[in-house]
C-alpha positions as a Markdown table, in Angstrom:
| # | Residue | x | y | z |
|---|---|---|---|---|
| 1 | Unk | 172.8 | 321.6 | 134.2 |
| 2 | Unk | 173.7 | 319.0 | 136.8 |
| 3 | Unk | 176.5 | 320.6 | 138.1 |
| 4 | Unk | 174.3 | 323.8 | 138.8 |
| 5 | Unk | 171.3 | 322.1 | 140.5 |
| 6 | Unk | 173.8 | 320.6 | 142.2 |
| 7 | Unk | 175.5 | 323.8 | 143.2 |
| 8 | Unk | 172.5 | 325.5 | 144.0 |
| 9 | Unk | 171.1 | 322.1 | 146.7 |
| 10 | Unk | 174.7 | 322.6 | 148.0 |
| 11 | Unk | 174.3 | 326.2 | 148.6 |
| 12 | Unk | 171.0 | 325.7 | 149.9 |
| 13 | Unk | 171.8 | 323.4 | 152.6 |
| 14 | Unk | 174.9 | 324.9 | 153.5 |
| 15 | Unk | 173.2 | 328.2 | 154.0 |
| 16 | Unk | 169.8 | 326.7 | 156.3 |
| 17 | Unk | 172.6 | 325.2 | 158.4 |
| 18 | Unk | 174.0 | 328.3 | 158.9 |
| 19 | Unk | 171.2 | 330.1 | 159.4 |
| 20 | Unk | 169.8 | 327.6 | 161.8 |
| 21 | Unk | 172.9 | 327.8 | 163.3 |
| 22 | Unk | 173.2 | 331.6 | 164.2 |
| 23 | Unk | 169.7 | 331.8 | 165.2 |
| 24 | Unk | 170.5 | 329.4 | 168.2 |
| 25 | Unk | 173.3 | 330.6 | 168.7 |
| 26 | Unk | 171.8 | 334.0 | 169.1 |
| 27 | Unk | 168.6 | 333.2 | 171.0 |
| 28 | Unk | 171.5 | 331.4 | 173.6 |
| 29 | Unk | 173.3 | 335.3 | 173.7 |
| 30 | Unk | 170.5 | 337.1 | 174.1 |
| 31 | Unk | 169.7 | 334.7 | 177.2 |
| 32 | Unk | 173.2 | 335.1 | 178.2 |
| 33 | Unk | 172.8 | 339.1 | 178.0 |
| 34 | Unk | 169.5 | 339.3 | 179.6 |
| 35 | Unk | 170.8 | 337.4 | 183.1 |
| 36 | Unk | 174.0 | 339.4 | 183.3 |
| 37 | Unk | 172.1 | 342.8 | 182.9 |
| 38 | Unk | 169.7 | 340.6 | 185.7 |
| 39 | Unk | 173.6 | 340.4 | 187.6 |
| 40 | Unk | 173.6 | 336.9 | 187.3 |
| 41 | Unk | 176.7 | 336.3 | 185.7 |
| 42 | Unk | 177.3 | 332.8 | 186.9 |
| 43 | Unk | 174.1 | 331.4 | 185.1 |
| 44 | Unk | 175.1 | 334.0 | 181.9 |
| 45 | Unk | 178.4 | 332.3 | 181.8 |
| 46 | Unk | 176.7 | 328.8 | 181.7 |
| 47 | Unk | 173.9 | 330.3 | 179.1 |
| 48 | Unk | 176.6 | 332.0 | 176.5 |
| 49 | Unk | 178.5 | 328.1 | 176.6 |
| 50 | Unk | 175.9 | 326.5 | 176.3 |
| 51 | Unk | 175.1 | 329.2 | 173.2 |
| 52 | Unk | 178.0 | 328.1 | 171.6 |
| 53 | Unk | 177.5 | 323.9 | 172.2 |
| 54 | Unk | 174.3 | 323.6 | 170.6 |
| 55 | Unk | 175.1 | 324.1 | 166.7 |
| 56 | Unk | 177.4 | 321.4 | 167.3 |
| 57 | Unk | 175.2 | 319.2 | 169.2 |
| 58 | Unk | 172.4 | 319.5 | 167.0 |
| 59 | Unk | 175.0 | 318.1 | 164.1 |
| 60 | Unk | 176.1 | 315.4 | 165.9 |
| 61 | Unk | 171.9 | 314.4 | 166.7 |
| 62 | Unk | 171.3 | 314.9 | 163.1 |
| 63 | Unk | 174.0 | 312.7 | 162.1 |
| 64 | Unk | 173.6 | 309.8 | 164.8 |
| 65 | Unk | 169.9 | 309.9 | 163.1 |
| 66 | Unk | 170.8 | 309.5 | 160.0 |
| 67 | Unk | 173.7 | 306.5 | 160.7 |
| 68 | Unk | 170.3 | 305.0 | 162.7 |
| 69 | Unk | 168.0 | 305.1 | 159.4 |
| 70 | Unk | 170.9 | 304.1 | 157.3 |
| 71 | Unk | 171.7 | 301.3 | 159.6 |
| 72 | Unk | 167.8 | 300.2 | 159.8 |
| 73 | Unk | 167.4 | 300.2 | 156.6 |
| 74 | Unk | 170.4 | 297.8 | 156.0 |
| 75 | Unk | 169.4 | 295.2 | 158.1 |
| 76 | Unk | 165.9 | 295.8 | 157.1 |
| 77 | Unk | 167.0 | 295.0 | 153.4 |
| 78 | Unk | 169.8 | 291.9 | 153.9 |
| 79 | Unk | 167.0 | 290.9 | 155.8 |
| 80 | Unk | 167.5 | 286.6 | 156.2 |
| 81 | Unk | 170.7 | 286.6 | 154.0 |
| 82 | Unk | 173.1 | 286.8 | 156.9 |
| 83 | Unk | 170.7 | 283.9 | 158.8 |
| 84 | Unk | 172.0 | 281.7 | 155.6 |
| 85 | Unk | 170.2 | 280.4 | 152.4 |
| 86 | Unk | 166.4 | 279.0 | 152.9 |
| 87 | Unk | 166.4 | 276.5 | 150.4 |
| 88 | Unk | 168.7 | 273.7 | 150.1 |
| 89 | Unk | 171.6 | 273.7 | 148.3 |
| 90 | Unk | 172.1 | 270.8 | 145.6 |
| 91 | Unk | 174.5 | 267.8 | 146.8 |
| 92 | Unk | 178.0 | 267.5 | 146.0 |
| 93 | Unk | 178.0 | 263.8 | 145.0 |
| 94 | Unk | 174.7 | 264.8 | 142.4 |
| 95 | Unk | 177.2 | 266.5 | 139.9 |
């Protein structure tokens, strides 16, 4: 049963990402279309590169993000433990 809901998350994100994907990529095309038919292929060219960029910079947002919250959430937890203990440690010469 695990294996399946974990089959069918794993098919689910893969599928919104590519969804996501081609719908930015398109919306970028049709752009790209629309100022060539205008005869403004300069600005078409930089429109259909840009078209292709985004997916990829939209991954590497998403994933500095997450590396950000992870990271916060780290610190946030270690909290003083790097700073050193709080409370005095018993003496040496004691034992």
């Amino acid at each position: 049963m695990f294996q399946f809901m974990g089959s069918v998350a794993l098919a689910y994100l893969a599928g919104t990402g590519v969804v996501t994907a081609a719908a930015v990529m398109g919306k970028g095309m049709v752009r790209a279309v629309r100022k060539a038919i205008a005869n403004d292929l300069r600005d078409a060219g930089v429109e259909a590169l840009a078209a292709l960029a985004v997916p990829a910079v939209l991954s590497y947002t998403a994933v500095s993000s997450l590396i950000g919250e992870v990271v916060n959430g780290a610190s946030r937890l270690a909290g003083d433990a790097l700073e050193g203990p709080n409370v005095e440690l018993p003496d040496q010469d004691a034992a």
